[in-house]
C-alpha positions as CSV (number, residue, x, y, z in Angstrom):
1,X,-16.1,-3.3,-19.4
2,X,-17.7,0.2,-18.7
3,X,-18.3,-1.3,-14.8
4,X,-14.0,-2.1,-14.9
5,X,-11.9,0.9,-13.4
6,X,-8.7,1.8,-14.2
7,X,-6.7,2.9,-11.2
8,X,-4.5,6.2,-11.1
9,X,-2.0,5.0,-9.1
10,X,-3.1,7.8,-6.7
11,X,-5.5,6.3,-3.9
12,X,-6.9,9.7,-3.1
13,X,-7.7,10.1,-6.4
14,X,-9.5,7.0,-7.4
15,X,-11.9,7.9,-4.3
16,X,-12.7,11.3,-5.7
17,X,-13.1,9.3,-9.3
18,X,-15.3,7.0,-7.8
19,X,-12.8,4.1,-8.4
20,X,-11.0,5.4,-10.8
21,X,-10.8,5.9,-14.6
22,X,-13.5,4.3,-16.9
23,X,-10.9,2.4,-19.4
24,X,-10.9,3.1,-23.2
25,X,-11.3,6.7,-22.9
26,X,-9.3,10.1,-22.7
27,X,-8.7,12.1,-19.9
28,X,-7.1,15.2,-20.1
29,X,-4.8,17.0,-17.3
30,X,-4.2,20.6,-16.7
31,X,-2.2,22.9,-15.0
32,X,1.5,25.4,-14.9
33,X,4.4,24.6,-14.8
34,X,5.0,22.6,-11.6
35,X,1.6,21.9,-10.9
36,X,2.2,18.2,-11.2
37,X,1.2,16.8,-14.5
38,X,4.1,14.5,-15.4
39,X,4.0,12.9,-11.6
40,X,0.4,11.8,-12.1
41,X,0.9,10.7,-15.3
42,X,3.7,8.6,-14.0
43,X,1.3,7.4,-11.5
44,X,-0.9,5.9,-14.0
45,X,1.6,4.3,-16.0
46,X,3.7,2.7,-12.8
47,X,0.2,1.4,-11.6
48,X,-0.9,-0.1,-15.0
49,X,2.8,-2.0,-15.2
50,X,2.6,-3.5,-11.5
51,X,-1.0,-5.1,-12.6
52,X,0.9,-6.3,-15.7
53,X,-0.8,-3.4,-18.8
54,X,1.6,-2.4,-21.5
55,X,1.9,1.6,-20.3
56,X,3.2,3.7,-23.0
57,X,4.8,7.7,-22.2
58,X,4.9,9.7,-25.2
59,X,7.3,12.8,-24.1
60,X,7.3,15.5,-26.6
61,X,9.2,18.0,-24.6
62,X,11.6,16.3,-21.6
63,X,13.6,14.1,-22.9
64,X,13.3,10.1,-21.6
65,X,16.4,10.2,-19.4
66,X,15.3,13.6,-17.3
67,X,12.0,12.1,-16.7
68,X,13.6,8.7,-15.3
69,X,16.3,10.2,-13.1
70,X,13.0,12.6,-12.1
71,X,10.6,9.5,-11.7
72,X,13.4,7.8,-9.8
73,X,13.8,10.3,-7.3
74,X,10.0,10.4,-6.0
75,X,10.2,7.1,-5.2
76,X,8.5,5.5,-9.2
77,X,10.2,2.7,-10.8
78,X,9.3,3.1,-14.5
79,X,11.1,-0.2,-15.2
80,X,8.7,-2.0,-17.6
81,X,7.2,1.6,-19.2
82,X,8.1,1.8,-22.8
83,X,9.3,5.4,-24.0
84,X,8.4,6.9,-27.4
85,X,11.1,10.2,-26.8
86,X,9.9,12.7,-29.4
87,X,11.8,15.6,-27.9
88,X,14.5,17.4,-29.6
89,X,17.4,16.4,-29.6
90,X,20.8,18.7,-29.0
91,X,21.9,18.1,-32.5
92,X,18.6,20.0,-34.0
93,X,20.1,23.2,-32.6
94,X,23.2,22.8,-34.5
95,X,21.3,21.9,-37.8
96,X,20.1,24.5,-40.1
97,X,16.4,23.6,-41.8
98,X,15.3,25.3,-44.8
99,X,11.9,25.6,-46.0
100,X,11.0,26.3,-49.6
101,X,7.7,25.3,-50.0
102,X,5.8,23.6,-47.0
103,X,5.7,25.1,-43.3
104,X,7.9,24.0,-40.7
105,X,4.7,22.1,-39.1
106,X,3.7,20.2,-42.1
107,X,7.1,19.1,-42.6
108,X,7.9,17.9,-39.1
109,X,4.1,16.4,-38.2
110,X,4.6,13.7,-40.4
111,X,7.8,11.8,-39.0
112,X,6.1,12.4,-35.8
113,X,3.4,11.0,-36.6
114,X,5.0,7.9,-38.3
115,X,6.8,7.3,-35.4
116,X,4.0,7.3,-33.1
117,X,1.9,5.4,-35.0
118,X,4.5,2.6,-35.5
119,X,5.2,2.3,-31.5
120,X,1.5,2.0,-30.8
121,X,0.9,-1.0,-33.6
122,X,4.1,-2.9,-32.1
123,X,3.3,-2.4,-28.4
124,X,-0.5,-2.0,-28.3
125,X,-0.4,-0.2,-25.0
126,X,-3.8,0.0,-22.9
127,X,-2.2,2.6,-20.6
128,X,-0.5,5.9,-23.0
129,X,0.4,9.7,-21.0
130,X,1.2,12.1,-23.4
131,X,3.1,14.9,-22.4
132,X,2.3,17.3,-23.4
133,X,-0.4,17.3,-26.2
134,X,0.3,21.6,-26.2
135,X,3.4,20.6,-28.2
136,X,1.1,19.1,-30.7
137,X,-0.3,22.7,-31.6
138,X,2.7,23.5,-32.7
139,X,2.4,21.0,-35.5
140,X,-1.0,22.6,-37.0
141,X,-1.3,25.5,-39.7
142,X,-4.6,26.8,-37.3
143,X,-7.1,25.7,-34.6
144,X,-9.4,23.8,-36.8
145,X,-6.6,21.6,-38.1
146,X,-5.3,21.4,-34.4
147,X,-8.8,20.5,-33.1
148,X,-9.3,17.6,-35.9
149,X,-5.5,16.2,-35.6
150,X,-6.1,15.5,-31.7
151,X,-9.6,14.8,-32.4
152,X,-8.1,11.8,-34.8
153,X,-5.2,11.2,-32.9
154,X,-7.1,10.4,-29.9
155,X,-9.5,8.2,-31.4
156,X,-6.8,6.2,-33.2
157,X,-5.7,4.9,-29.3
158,X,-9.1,4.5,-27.9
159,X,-9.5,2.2,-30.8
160,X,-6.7,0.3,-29.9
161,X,-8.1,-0.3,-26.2
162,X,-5.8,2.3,-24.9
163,X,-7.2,4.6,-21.7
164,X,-5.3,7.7,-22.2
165,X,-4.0,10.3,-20.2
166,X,-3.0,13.6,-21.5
167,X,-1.5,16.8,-20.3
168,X,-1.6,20.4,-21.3
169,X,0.5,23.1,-20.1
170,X,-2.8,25.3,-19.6
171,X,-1.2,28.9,-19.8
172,X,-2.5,32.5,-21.4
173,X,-0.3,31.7,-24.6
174,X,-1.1,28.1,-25.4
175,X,-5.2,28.1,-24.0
176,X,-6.8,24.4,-24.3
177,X,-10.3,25.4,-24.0
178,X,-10.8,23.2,-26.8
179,X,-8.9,20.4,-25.2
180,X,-11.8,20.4,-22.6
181,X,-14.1,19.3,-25.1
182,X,-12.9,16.7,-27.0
183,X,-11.7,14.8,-23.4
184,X,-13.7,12.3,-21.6
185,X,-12.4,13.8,-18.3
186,X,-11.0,16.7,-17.4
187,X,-8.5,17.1,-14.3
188,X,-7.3,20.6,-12.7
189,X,-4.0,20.9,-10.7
190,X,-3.5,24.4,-9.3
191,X,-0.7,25.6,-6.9
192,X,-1.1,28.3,-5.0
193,X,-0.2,30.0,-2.2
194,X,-2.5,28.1,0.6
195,X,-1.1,25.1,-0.8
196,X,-1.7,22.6,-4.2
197,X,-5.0,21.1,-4.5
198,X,-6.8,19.2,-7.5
199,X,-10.4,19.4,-8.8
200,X,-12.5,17.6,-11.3
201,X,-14.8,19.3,-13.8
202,X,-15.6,16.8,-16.2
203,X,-16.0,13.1,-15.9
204,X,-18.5,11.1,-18.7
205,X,-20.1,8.3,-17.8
206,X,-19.8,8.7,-13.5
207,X,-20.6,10.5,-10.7
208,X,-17.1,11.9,-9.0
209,X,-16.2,13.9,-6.3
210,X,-16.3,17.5,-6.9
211,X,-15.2,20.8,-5.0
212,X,-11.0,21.4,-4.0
213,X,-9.1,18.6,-2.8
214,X,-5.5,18.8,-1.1
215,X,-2.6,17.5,-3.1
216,X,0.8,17.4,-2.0
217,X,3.9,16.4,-4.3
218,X,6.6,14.9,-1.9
219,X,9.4,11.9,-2.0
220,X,6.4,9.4,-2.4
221,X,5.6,11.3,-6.0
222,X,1.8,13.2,-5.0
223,X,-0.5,12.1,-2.9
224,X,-4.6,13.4,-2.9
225,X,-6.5,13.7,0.1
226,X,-9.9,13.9,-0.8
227,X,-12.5,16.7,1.2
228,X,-14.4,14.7,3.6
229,X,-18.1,14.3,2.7
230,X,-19.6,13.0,6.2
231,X,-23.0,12.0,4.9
232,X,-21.4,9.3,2.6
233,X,-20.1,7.3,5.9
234,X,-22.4,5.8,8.1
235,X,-21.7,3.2,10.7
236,X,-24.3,1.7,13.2
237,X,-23.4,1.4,16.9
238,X,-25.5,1.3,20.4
239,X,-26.5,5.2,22.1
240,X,-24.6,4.1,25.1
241,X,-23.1,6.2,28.1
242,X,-19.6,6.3,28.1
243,X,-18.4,7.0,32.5
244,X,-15.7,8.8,33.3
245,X,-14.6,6.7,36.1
246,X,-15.1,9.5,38.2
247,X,-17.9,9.3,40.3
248,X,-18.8,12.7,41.4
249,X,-17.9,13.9,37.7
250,X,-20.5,10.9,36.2
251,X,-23.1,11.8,38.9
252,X,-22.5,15.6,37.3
253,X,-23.2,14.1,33.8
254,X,-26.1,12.0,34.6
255,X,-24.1,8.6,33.9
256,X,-21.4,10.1,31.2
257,X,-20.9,11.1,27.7
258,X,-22.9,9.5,25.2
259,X,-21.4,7.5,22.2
260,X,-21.2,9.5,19.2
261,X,-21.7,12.6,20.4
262,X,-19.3,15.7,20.9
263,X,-18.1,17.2,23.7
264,X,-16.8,20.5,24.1
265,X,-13.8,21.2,27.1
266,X,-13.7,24.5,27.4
267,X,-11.5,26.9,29.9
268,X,-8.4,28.6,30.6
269,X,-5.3,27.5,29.8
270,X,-3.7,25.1,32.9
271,X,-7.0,24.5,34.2
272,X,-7.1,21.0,33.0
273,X,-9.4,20.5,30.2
274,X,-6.8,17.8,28.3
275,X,-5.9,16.1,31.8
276,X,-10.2,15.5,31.7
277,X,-10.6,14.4,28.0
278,X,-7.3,11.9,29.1
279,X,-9.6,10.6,31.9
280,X,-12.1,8.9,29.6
281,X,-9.9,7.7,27.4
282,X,-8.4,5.7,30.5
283,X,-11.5,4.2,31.1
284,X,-12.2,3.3,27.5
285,X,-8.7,1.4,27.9
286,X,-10.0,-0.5,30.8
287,X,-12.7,-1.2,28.3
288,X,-10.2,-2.4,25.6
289,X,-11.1,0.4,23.1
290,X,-8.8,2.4,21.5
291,X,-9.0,6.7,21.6
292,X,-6.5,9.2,19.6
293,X,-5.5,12.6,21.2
294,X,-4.1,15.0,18.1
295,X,-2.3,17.2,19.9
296,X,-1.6,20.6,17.7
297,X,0.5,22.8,20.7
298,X,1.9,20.3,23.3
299,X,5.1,17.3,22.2
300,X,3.4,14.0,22.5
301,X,6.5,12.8,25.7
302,X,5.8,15.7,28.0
303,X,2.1,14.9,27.5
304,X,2.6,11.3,28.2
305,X,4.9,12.3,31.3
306,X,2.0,14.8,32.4
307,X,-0.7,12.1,32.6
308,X,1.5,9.7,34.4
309,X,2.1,12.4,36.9
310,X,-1.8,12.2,37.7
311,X,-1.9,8.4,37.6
312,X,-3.0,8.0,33.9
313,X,-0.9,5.0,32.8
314,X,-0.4,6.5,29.1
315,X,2.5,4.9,28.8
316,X,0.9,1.1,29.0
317,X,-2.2,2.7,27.0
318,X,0.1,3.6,24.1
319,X,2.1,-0.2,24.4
320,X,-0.7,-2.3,24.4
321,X,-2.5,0.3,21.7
322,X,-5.3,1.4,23.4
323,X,-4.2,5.3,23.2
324,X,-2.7,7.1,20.3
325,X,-1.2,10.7,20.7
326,X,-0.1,12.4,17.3
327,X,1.7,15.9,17.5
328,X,0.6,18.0,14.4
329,X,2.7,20.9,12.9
330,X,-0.4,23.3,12.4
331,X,1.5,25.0,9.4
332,X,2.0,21.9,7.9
333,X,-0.9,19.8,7.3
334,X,-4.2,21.0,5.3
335,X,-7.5,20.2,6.7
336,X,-8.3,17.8,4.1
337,X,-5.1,16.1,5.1
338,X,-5.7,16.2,8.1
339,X,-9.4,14.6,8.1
340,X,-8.0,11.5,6.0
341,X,-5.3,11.0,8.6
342,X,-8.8,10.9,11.2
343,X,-10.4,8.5,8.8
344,X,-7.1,5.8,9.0
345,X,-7.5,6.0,12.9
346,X,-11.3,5.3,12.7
347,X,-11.9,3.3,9.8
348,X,-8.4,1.0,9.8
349,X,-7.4,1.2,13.6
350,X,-10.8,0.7,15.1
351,X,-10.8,4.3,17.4
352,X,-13.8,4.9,19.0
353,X,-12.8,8.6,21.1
354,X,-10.8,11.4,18.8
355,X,-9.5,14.2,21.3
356,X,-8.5,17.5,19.2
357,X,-6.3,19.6,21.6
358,X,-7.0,22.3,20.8
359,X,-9.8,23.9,18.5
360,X,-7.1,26.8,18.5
361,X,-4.6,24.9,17.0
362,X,-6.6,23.2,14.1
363,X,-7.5,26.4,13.3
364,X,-4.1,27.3,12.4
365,X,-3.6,24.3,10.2
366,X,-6.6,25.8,7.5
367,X,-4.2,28.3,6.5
368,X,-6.8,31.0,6.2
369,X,-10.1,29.0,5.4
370,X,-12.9,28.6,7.0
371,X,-12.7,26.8,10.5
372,X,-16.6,25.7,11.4
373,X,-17.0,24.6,8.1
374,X,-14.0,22.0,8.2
375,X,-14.5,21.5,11.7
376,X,-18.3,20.5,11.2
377,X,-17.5,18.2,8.4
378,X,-15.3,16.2,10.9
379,X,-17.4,15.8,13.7
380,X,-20.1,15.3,11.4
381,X,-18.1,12.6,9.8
382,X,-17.2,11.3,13.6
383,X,-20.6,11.1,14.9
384,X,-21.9,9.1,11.7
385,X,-19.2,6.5,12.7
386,X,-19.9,6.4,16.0
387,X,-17.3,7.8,17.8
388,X,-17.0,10.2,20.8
389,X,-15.2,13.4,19.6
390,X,-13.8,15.6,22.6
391,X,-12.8,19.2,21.5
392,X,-10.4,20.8,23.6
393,X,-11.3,25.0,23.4
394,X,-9.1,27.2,25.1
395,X,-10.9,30.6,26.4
396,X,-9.0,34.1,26.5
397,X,-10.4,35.0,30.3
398,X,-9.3,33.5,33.5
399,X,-11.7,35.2,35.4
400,X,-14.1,37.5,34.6
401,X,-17.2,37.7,32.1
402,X,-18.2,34.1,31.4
403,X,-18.1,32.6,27.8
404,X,-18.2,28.6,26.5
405,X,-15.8,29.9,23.6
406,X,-14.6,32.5,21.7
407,X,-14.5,30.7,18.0
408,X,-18.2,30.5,17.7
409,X,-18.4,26.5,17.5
410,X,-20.6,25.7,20.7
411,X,-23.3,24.9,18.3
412,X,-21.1,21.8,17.1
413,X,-20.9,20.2,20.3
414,X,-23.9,17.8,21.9
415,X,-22.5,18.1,25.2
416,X,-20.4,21.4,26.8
417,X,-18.4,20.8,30.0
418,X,-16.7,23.5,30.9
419,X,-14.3,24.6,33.8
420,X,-13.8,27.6,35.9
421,X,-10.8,28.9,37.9
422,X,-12.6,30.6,41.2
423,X,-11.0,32.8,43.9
424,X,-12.2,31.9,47.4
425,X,-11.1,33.4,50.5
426,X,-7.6,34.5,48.8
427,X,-6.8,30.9,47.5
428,X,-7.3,29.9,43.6
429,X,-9.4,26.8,43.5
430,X,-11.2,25.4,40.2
431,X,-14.6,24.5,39.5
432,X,-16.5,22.2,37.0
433,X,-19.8,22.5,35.3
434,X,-22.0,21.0,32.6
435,X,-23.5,23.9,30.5
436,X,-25.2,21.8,27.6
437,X,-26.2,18.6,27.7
438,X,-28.3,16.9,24.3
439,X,-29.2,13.7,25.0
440,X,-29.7,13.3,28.3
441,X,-30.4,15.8,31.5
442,X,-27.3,17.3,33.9
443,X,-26.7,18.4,37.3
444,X,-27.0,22.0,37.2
445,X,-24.8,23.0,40.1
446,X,-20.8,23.4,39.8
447,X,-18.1,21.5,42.2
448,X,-14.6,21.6,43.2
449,X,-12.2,20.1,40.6
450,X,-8.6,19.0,41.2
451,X,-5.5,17.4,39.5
452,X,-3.7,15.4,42.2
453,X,-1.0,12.8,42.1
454,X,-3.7,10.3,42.8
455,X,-6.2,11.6,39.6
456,X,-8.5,13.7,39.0
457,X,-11.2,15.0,42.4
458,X,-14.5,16.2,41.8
459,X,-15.9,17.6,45.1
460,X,-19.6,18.1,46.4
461,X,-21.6,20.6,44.5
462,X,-20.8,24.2,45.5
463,X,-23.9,25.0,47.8
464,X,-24.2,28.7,49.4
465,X,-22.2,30.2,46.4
466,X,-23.2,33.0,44.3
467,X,-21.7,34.7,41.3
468,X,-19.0,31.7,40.5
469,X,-18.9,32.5,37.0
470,X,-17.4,35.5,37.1
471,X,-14.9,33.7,38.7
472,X,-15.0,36.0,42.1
473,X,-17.9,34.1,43.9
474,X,-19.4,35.3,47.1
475,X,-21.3,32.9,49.9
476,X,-24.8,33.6,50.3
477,X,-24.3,31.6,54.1
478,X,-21.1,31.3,55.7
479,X,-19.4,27.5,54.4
480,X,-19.5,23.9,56.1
């Protein structure tokens, strides 16, 4: 039984849990107002009715029919979920109670409590969400009575082979340290202003997932996206060289780019850095492999338009599903997102080249955090797999002082190819070079690169040349 798990309903969720919950035991949930509490409760119970459990909501503060029409609206059918509505009702405002002898707690705990008990012995649920158990401190003359009614309360539905989910409203006025304690597991939803996330403190009898994770609360009811852990993926797959189909530009790069490796593209913008990462991706699809371009600045048609302008068939590549381009709104996705949206091309599409365009743009997607460390994770979590990442890094200079980038991430990349706009004999020409190469050795000189109707040109190296990085080179013997 202890080896069973009971889902969440919430995929993300179950990965951080390690496959879920452990069933016959008591998990609280905490958070404000908003946070989501009631959505992942109604997770859990709209999971447990579609593998056919009894799933019980206990709802001590929103009344049944609120919590449908909410449920209803995220996309939940709670057809099947039995209701025990213990919220008050509009008539208790117009009654007048009086109190001669007992406290208003004693003498409302105990219909309360009949009432709950009797729905539990006629349905025998193995899924209950209460909501919220705060309400229930209401009920108690002090904390120690508090602490031994939920203490009994709970173990009455364990008991009973109920898993149970509670929530607690988690503010300065209502604290539920003591909550904490008497839970199996304990489950933090926070909201703030870099967006909503969920952690795990507590979790008996498992290993879990811990650190922030990216939540998001949407039509679909909330969705997890667990922070990639690269050293729990590992994939085996053959060191090869991966060509180009350029010969000059292979011949630069001693045969190619290595499998699971990354690359760094980095220049000016209009040089042509994306054009190149476009052109091994075309081979790959001679191949029959698949590659995904996330593009975070350019729309995915005049992309597609561009590369057929330079006889890069993207069109055919993206029909027969050997190329995927994604445009990403870098305001709207978190980098946790973000990752797991990597992992579905990878892991369920079979991708074996990721293209970020640009490192710039991903940036502006961690809403203030901190990039290498994402960005480290991912490649990380890339190379383990086997795939060939290709970082698109946009410097500030045209010409000038020479620099591979400006972000400080040239120690993530295996391989950095990087091109140069030159100005020779009053004409603006460009020029390509390999600057870092891991696994294999590289041509050290530069050559002439161009974007023609035709493809991509990489010319002889650039003999008799001398200063070309700062992008105003001078010949050393007269040229030709």
């Amino acid at each position: 039984m202890e080896n069973d798990r009971v889902s969440t309903g919430i995929s993300g969720l179950d990965e951080i849990l390690d496959g879920g919950l452990i069933p016959g035991r008591t998990y609280l949930v905490r958070g404000g107002p908003g946070t989501g509490k009631t959505t992942l409760g109604l997770h859990f119970l709209v999971s447990g009715k579609a593998k056919g459990d009894k799933a019980l909501f206990i709802s001590l503060g929103e009344p049944e029919s609120s919590v449908r029409r909410n449920a209803e609206r995220q996309g939940l059918d709670l057809g099947g979920v039995s209701f025990l509505d213990l919220s008050p009702t509009p008539a208790f405002f117009a009654e007048v109670e009086t109190y001669d002898i007992f406290s208003p707690a004693e003498v409302e705990r105990e219909p309360i409590t009949r009432r709950i008990v009797e729905e539990v012995e006629n349905l025998k649920p193995s899924r209950v969400f209460i909501d919220s158990m705060t309400q229930f401190r209401y009920l108690a003359a002090d904390p120690f009575q508090y602490r031994k009614q939920v203490l009994s309360f709970l173990r009455f539905l364990v008991e009973r082979n109920a898993t149970v989910l509670f929530a607690s409203e988690s503010s300065s006025e209502a604290p539920d340290d003591d909550l904490q304690f008497v839970c199996d597991g304990v489950i933090r939803l926070n909201d703030a202003p870099e967006g909503r996330s969920l952690s795990v403190s507590k979790f008996r009898g498992s290993s879990f997932l811990g650190g922030r994770h990216a939540m998001v609360l949407g039509g679909r009811g909330m969705e997890v996206f667990p922070r990639l852990v690269p050293e729990a993926y590992r994939k085996e797959f053959a060191r090869e060289t991966i060509p180009s189909g350029i010969p000059e530009l292979d011949e630069l790069l001693h045969g190619g780019l290595e499998r699971g490796t990354v690359t760094l593209l980095t220049g000016p913008s209009g040089v042509g850095k994306s054009t190149l990462g476009m052109a091994f991706m075309k081979e790959a699809a001679g191949r029959g492999e698949r590659s995904v371009m996330y593009t975070f600045e350019e729309e995915v048609e005049l992309l597609l338009a561009r590369c057929e302008a330079v006889n890069i068939p993207a069109y055919i590549m993206v029909e027969r599903g050997t190329l995927a381009v994604e445009k990403i709104e870098p305001l709207r996705y978190s980098p946790e997102e973000f990752a797991c949206a990597v992992r579905r091309e990878v892991e369920g599409k079979g991708s074996r080249i990721v293209m970020l365009d640009s490192v710039s743009g991903y940036r502006l997607s961690l809403r203030g955090e901190d990039m290498t460390g994402h960005l480290h994770a991912l490649c990380t979590y890339l190379k383990n797999m086997g795939v060939t990442v290709l970082l698109v890094n946009e410097v500030e200079h045209i010409t000038g002082e020479f620099r591979a980038t400006e972000v400080g991430i040239s120690y993530l990349a295996d391989n950095i190819v990087f091109l140069r706009y030159l100005e020779m004999q009053g004409e603006l020409h460009k020029a390509i070079g390999v600057l870092k190469k891991r696994l294999s050795d590289f041509e050290r000189t530069l050559r002439e690169f161009q974007i023609t109707r035709y493809g991509l040109k990489v010319g002889k190296p650039l003999v008799g040349l001398r200063g070309i990085l700062t992008g105003t080179p001078e010949w050393t013997r007269p040229p030709g």
